[in-house]
N, CA, C and O atoms as a GROMACS GRO file, in nm:
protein
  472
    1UNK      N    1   0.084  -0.117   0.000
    1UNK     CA    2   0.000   0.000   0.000
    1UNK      C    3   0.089   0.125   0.000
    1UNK      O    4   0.196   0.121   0.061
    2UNK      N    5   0.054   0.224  -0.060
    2UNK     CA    6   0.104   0.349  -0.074
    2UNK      C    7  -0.039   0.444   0.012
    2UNK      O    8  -0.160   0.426   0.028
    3UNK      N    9   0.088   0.574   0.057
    3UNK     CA   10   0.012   0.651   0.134
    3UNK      C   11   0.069   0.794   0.101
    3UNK      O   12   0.192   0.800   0.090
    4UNK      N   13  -0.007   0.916   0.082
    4UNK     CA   14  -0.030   1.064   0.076
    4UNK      C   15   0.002   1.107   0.200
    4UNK      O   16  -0.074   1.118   0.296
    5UNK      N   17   0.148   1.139   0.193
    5UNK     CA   18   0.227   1.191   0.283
    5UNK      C   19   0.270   1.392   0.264
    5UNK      O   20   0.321   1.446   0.165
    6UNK      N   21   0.240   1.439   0.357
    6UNK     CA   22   0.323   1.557   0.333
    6UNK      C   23   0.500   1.532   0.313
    6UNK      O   24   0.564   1.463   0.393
    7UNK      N   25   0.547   1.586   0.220
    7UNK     CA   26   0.703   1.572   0.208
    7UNK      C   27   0.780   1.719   0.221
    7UNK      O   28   0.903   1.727   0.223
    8UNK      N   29   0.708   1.814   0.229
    8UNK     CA   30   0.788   1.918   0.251
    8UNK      C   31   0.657   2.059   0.268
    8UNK      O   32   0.547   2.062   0.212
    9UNK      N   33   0.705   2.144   0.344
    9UNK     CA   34   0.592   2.262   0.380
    9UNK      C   35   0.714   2.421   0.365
    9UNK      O   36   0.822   2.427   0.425
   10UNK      N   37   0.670   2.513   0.289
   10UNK     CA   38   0.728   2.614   0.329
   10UNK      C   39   0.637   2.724   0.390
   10UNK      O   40   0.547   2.786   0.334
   11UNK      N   41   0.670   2.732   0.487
   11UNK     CA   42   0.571   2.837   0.569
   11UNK      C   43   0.583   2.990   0.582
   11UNK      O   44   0.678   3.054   0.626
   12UNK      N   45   0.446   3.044   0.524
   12UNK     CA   46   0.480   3.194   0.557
   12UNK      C   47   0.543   3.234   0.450
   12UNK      O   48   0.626   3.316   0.490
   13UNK      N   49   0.554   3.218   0.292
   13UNK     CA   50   0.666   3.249   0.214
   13UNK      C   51   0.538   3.422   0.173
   13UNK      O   52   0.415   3.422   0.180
   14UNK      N   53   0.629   3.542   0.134
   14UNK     CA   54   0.565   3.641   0.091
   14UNK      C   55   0.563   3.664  -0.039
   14UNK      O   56   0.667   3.719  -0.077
   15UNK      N   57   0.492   3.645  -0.115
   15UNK     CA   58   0.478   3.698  -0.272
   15UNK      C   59   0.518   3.830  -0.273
   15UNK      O   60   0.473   3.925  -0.210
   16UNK      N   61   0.624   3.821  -0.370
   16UNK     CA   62   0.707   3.934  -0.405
   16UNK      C   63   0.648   4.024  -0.546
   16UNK      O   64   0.644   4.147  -0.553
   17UNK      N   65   0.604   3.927  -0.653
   17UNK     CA   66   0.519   4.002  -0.761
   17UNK      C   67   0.485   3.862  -0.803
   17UNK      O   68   0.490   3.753  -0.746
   18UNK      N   69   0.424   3.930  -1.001
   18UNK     CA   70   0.265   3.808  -1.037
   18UNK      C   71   0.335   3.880  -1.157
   18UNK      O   72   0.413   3.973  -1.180
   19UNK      N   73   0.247   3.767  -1.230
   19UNK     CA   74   0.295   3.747  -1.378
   19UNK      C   75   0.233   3.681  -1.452
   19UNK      O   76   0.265   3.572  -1.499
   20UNK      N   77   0.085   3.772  -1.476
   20UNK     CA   78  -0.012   3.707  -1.499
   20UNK      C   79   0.026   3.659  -1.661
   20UNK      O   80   0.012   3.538  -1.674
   21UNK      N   81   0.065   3.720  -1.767
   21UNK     CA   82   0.093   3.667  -1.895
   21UNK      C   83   0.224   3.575  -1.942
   21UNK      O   84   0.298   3.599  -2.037
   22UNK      N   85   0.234   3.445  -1.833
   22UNK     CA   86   0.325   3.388  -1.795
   22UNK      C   87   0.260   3.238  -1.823
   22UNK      O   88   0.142   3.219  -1.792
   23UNK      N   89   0.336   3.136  -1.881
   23UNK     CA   90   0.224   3.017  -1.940
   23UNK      C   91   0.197   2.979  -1.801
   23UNK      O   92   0.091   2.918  -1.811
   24UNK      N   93   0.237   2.981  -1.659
   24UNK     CA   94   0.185   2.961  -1.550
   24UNK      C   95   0.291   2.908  -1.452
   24UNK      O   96   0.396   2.886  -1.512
   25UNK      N   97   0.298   2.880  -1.313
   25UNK     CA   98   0.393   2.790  -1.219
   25UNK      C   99   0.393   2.885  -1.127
   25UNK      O  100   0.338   2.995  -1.141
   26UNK      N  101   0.462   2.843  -1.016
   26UNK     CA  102   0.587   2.974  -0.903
   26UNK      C  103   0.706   2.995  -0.920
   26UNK      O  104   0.772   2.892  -0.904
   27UNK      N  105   0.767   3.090  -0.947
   27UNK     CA  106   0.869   3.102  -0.914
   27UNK      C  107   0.927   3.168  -0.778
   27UNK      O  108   0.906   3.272  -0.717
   28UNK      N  109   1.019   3.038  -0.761
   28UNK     CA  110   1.070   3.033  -0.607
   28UNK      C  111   1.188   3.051  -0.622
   28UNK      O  112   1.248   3.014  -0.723
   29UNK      N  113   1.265   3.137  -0.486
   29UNK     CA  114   1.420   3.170  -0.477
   29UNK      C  115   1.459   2.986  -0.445
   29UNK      O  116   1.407   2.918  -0.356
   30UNK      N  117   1.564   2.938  -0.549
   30UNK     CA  118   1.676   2.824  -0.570
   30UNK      C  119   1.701   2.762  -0.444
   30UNK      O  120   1.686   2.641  -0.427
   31UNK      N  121   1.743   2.852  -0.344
   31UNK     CA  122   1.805   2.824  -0.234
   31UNK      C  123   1.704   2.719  -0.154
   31UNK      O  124   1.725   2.603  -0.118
   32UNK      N  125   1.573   2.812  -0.139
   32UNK     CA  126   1.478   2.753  -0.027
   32UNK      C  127   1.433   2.677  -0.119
   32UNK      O  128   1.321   2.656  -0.072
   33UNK      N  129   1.435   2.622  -0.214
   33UNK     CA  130   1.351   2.453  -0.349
   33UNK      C  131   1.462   2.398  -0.315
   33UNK      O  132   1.437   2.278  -0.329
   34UNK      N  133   1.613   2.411  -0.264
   34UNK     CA  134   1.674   2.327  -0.259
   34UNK      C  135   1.679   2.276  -0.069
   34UNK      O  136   1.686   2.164  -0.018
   35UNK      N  137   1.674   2.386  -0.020
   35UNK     CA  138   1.705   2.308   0.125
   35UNK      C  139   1.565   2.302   0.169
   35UNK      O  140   1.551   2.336   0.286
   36UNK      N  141   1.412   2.256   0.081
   36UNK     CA  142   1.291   2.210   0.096
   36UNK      C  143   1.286   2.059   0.028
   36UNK      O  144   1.184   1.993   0.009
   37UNK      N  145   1.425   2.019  -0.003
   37UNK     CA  146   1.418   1.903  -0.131
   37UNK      C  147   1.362   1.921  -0.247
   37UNK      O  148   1.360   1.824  -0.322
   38UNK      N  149   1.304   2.042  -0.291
   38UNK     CA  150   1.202   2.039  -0.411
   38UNK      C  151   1.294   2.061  -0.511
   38UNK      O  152   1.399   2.120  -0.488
   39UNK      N  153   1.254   2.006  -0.655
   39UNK     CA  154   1.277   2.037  -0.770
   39UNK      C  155   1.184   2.164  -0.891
   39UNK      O  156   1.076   2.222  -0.888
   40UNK      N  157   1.281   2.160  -0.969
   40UNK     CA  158   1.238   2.244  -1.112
   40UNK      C  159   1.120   2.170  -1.147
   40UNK      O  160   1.133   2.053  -1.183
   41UNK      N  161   1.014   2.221  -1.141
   41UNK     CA  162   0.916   2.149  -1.252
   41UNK      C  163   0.808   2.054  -1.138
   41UNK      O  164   0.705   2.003  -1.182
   42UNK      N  165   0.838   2.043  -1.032
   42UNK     CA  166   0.792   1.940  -0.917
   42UNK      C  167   0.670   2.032  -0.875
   42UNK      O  168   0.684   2.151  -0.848
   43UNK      N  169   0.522   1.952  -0.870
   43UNK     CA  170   0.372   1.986  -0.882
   43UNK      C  171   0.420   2.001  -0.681
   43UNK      O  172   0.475   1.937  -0.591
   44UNK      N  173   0.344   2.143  -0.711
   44UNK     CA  174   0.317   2.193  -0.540
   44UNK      C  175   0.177   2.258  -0.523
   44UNK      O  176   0.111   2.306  -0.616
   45UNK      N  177   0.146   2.255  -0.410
   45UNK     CA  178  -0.011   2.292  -0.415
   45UNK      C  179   0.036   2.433  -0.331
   45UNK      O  180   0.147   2.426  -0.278
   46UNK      N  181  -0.030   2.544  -0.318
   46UNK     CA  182  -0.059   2.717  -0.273
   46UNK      C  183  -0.152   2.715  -0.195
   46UNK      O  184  -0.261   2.696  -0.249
   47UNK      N  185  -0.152   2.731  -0.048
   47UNK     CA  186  -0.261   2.781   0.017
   47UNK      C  187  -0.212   2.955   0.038
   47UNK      O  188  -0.109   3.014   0.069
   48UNK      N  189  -0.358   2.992  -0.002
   48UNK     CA  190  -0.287   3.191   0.020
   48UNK      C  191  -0.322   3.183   0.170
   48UNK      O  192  -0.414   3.106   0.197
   49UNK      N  193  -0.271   3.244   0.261
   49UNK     CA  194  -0.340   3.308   0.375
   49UNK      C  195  -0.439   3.393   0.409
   49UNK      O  196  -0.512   3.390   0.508
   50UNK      N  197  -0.434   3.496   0.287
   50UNK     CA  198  -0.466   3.592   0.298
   50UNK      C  199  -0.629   3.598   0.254
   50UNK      O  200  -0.731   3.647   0.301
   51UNK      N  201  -0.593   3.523   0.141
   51UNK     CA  202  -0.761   3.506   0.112
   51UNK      C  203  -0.842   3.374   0.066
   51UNK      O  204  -0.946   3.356   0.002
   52UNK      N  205  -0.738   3.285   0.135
   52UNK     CA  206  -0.820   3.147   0.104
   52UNK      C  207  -0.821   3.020  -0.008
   52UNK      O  208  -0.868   2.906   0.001
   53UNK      N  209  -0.744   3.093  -0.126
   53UNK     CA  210  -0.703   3.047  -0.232
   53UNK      C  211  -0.623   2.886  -0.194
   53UNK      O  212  -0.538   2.856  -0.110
   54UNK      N  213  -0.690   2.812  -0.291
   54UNK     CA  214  -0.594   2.671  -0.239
   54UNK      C  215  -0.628   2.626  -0.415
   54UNK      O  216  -0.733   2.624  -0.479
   55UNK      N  217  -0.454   2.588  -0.460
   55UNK     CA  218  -0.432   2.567  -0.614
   55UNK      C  219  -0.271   2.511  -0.616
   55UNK      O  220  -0.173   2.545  -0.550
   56UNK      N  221  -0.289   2.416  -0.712
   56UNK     CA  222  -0.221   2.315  -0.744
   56UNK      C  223  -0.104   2.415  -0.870
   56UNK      O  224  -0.138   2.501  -0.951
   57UNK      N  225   0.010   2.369  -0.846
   57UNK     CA  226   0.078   2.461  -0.979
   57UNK      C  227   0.228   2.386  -0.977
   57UNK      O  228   0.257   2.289  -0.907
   58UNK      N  229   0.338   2.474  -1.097
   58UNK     CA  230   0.493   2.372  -1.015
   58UNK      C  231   0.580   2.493  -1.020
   58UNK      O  232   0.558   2.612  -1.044
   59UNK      N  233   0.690   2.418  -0.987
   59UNK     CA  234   0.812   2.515  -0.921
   59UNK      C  235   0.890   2.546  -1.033
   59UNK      O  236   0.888   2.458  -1.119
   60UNK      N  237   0.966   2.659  -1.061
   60UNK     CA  238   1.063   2.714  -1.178
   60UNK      C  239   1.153   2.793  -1.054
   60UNK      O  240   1.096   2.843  -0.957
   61UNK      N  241   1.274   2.796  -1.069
   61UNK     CA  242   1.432   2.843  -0.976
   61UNK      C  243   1.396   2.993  -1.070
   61UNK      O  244   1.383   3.023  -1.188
   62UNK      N  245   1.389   3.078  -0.907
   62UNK     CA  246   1.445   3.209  -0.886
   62UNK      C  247   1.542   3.240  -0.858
   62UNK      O  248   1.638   3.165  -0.847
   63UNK      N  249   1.542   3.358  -0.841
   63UNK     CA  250   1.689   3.419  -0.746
   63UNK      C  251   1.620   3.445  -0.624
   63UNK      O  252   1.499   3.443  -0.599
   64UNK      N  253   1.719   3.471  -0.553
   64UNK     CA  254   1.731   3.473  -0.342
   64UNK      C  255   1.596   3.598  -0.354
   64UNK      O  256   1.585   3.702  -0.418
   65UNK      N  257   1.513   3.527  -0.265
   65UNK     CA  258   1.409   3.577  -0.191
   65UNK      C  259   1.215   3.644  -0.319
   65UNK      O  260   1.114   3.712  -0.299
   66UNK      N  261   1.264   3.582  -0.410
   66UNK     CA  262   1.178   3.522  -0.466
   66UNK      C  263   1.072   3.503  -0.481
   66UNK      O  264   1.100   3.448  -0.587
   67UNK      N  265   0.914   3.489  -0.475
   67UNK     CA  266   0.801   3.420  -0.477
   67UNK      C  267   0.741   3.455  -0.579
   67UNK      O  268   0.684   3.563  -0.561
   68UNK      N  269   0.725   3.409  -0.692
   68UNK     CA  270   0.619   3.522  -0.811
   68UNK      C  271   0.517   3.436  -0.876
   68UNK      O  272   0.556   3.343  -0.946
   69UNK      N  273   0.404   3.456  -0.862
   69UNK     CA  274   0.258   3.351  -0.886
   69UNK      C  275   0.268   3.432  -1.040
   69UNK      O  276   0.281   3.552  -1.064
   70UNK      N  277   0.255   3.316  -1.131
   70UNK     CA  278   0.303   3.319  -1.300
   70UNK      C  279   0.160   3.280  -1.341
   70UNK      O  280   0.086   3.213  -1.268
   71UNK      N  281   0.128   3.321  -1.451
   71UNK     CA  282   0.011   3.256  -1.534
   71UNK      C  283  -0.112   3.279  -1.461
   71UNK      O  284  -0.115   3.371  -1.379
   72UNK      N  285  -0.224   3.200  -1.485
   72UNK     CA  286  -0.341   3.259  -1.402
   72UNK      C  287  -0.337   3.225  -1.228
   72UNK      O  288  -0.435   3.263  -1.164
   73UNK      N  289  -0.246   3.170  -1.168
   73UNK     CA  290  -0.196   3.163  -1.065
   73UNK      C  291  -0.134   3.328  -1.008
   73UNK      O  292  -0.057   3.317  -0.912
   74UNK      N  293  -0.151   3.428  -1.041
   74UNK     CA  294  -0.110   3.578  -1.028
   74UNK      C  295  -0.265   3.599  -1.011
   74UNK      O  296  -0.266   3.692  -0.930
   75UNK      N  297  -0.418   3.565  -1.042
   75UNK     CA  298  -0.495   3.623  -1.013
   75UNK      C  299  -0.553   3.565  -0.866
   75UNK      O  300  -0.665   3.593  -0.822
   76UNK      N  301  -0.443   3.468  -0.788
   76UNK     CA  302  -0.513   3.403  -0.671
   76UNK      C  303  -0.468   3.471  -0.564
   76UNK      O  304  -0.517   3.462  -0.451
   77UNK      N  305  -0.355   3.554  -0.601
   77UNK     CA  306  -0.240   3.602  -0.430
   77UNK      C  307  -0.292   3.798  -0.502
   77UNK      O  308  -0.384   3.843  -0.570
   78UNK      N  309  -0.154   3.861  -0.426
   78UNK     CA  310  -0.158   3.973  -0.425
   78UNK      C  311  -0.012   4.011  -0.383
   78UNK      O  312   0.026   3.940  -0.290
   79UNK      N  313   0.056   4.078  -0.414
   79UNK     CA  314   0.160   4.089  -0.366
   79UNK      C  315   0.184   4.158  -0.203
   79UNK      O  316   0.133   4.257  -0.151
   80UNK      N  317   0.280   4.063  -0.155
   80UNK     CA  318   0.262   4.085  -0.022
   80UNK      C  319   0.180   3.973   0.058
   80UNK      O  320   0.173   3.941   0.176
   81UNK      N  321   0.130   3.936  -0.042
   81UNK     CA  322   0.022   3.794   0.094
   81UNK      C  323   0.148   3.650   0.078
   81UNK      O  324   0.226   3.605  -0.005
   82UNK      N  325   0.091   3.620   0.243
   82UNK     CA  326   0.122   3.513   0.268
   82UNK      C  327   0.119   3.354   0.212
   82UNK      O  328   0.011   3.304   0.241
   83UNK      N  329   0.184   3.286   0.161
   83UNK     CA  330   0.139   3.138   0.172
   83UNK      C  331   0.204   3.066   0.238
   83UNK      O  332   0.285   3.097   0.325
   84UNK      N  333   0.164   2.925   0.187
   84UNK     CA  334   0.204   2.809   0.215
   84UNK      C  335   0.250   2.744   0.109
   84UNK      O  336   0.151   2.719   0.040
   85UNK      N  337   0.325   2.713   0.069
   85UNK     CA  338   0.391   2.590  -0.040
   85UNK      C  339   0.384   2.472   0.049
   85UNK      O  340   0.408   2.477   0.169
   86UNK      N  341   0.347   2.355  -0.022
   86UNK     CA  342   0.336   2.188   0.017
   86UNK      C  343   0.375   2.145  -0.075
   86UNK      O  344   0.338   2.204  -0.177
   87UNK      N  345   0.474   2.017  -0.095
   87UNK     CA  346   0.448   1.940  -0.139
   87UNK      C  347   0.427   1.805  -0.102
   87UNK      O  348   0.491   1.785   0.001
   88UNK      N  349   0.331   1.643  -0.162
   88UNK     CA  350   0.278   1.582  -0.074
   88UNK      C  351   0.441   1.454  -0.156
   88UNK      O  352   0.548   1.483  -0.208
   89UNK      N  353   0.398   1.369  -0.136
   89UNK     CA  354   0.493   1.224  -0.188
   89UNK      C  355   0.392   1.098  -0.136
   89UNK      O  356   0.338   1.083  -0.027
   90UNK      N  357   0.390   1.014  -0.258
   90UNK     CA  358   0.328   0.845  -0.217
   90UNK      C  359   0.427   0.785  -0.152
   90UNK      O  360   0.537   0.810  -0.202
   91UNK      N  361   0.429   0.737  -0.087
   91UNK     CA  362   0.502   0.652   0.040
   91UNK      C  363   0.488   0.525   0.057
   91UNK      O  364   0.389   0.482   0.116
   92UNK      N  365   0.584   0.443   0.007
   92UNK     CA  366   0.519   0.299   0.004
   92UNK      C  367   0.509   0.239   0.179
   92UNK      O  368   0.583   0.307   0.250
   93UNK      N  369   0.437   0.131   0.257
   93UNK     CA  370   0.446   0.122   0.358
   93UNK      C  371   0.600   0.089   0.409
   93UNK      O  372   0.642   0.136   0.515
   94UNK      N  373   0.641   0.046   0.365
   94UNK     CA  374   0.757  -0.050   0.388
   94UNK      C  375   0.904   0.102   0.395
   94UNK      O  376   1.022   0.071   0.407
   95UNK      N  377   0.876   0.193   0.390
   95UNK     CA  378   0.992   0.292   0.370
   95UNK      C  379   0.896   0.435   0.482
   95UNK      O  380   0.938   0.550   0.499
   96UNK      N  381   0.822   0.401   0.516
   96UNK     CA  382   0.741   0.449   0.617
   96UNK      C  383   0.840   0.501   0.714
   96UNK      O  384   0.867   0.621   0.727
   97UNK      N  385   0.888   0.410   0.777
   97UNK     CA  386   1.025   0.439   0.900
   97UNK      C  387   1.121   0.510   0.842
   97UNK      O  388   1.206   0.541   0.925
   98UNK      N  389   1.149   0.558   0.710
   98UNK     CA  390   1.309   0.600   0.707
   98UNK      C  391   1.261   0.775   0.633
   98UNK      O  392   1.345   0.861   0.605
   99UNK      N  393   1.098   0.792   0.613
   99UNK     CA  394   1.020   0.889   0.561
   99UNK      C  395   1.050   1.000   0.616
   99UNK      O  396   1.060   0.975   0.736
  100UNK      N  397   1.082   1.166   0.588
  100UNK     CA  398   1.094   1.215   0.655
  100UNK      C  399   1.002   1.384   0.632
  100UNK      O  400   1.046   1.446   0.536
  101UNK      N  401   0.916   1.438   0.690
  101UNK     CA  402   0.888   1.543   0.651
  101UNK      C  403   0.978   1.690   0.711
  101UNK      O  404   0.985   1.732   0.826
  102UNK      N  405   1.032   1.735   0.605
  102UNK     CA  406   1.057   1.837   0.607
  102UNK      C  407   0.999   2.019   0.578
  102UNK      O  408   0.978   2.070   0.468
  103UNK      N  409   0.983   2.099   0.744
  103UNK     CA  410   0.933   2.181   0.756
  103UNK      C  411   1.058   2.340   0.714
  103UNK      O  412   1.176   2.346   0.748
  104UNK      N  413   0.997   2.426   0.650
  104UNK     CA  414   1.088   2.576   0.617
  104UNK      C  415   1.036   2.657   0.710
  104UNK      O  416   0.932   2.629   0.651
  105UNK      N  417   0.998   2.742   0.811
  105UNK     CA  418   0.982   2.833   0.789
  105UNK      C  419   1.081   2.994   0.736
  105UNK      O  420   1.195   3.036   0.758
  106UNK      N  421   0.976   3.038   0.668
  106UNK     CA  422   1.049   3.171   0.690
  106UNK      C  423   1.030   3.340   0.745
  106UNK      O  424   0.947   3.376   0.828
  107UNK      N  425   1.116   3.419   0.684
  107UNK     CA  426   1.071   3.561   0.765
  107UNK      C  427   1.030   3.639   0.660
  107UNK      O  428   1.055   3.596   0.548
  108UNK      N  429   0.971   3.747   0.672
  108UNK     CA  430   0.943   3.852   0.638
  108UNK      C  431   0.991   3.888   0.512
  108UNK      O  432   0.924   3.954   0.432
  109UNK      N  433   1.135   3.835   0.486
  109UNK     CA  434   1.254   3.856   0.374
  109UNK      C  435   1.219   3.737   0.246
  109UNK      O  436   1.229   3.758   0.126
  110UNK      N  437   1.173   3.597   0.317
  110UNK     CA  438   1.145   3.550   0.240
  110UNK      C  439   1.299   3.449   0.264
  110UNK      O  440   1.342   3.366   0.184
  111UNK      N  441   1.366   3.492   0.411
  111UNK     CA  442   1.477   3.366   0.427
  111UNK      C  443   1.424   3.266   0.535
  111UNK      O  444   1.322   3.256   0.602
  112UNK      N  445   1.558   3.186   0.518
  112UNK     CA  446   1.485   3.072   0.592
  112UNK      C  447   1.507   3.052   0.685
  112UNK      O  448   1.604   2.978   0.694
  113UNK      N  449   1.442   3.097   0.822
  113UNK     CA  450   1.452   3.091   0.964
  113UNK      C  451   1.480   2.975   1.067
  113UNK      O  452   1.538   2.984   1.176
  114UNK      N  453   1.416   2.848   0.998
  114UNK     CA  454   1.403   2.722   1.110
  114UNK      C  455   1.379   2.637   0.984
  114UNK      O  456   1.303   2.662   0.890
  115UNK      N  457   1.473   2.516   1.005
  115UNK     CA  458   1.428   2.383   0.942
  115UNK      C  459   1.382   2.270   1.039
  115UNK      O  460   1.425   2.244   1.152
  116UNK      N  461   1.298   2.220   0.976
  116UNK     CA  462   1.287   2.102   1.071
  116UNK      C  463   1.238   1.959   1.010
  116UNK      O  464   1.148   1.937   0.930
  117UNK      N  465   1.309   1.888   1.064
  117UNK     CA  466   1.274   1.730   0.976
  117UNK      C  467   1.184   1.630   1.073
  117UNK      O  468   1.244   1.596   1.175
  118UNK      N  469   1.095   1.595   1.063
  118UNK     CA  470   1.014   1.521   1.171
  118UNK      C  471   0.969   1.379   1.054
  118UNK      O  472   0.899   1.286   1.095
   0.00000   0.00000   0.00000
C-alpha cells in the first residue's frame, strides 16, 4: 500500500510580484527549493493566507528571496500575501520508517529561519 504523505511545507513564504501573462507555475528563490528538497518542474499545491485560495501549480528556480505567482496563478495572491507551499509524496508502507517530513519556515525577507525534519 502506498500513502499521501506531506514531504515538505514552506511556511509563511511572501509573494514578491505576479505574472499574470506567464504560461503559468511559481517562481521560487533556488536556495529555499533546494534546502525544501524540491525540484524544477515538481507539482506543489498554494494555500494563500490571505484570502483562502488553495491551487495546485509547479516550481521554476528564482533568485534569493523570490516568490512570483506566474500565469493565471497571479490572479489568486496579491503581492505581499502570505502562503504556504506543500508538497505531498506516495510513500510505500515498507519505507514508512526511514520517511521524513521536512518543515521551512520563513521571515518577512522571504529567508529561511528554522528547518525542521520530523
Amino acid at each position: 500500500m502506498y500513502r499521501k504523505l506531506l514531504k515538505a511545507k514552506i511556511h509563511q513564504a511572501v509573494i514578491t510580484d505576479k505574472n499574470l501573462y506567464y504560461e503559468g507555475s511559481l517562481t521560487l528563490d533556488r536556495e529555499i527549493m533546494e534546502k525544501a528538497g524540491l525540484l524544477p518542474f515538481e507539482a506543489v499545491w498554494i494555500y494563500n493566507l490571505n484570502n483562502g485560495a488553495r491551487f495546485e501549480t509547479y516550481l521554476l528556480e528564482g533568485e534569493k528571496g523570490e516568490v512570483i505567482l506566474n500565469g493565471a496563478a497571479a490572479r489568486l495572491g496579491e503581492t505581499g500575501d502570505r502562503i504556504i507551499i506543500v508538497a505531498y509524496a506516495w510513500v510505500a508502507d515498507n519505507e514508512l520508517p526511514y520517511f521524513k517530513t521536512r518543515l521551512l519556515y520563513l521571515n518577512e525577507k522571504n529567508e529561511v529561519s528554522q528547518i525542521k525534519n520530523l
